[in-house]
N, C-alpha and C positions, 0 to 999 in steps of 0.2 A: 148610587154608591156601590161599588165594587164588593160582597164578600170575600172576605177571609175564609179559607181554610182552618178550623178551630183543631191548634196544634195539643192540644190534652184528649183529644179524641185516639184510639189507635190505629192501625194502618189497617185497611179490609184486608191485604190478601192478595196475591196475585190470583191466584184461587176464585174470586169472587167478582164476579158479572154483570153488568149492569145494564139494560138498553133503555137511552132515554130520547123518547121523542122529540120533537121541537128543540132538541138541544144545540138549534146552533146560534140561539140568540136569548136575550132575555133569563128567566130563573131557570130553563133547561140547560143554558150556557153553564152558569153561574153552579147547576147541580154536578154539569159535567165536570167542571173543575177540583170540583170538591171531592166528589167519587175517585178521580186521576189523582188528586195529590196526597189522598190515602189507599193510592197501589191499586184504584179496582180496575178492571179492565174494563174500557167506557165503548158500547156501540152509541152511535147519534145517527138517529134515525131523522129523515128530512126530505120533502119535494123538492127541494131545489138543491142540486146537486153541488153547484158552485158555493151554495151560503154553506152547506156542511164542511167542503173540504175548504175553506176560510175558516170558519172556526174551529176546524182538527188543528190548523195549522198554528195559529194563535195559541188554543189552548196548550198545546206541543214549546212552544216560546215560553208559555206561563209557567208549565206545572214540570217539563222535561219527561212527560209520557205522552204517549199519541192514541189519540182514540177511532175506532174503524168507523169509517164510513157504513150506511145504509141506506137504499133511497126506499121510501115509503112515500105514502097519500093516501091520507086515511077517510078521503074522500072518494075509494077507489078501492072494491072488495079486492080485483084481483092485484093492486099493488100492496096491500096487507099480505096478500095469500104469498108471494113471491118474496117480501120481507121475510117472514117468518119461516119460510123455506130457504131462505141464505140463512139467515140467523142457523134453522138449527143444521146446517150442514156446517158452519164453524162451530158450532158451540155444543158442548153435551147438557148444559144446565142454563139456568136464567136463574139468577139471586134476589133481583133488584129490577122490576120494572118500575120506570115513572114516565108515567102518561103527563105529559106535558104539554104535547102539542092540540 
């Protein structure tokens, strides 16, 4: 069963960051949605390139915000090392980690 967005909550912020792993399917899905349709700016970190940009693009259909791709494998020091090195060359802060994957 699909979460709801809970609309009594208020909006995070364009301001506010979020990078969540495994988000391109199951409750990282479902958190991503949630984070995007209270304005946070959503990275989705993921090995498989193609299941990320499928569920940016879904989630983008659901929420009407689009969340940035990241490939990670957190089976894999230096694919961590190279995530976290795009991360912080877009981003000056991180608000909101969830480890998911």
């Amino acid at each position: 069963m699909p979460l709801c967005p809970d609309p009594s909550l208020p909006p995070l912020g364009p301001l506010q960051v979020a990078l969540v792993t495994g988000g391109a399917s199951g409750v990282g899905y479902q958190a991503s949605k949630h984070l995007l349709a209270k304005n946070a700016k959503v990275y989705i970190a993921g090995r498989n390139a193609s299941k990320v940009a499928a569920a940016i693009d879904e989630l983008e259909a659901e929420t009407g915000r689009r969340a940035v791709p990241l490939s990670l494998d957190l089976a894999d020091f230096d694919s961590v090392k190279a995530c976290a090195a795009e991360f912080a060359e877009k981003e000056g802060r991180l608000d909101l980690l969830l480890c998911n994957a």
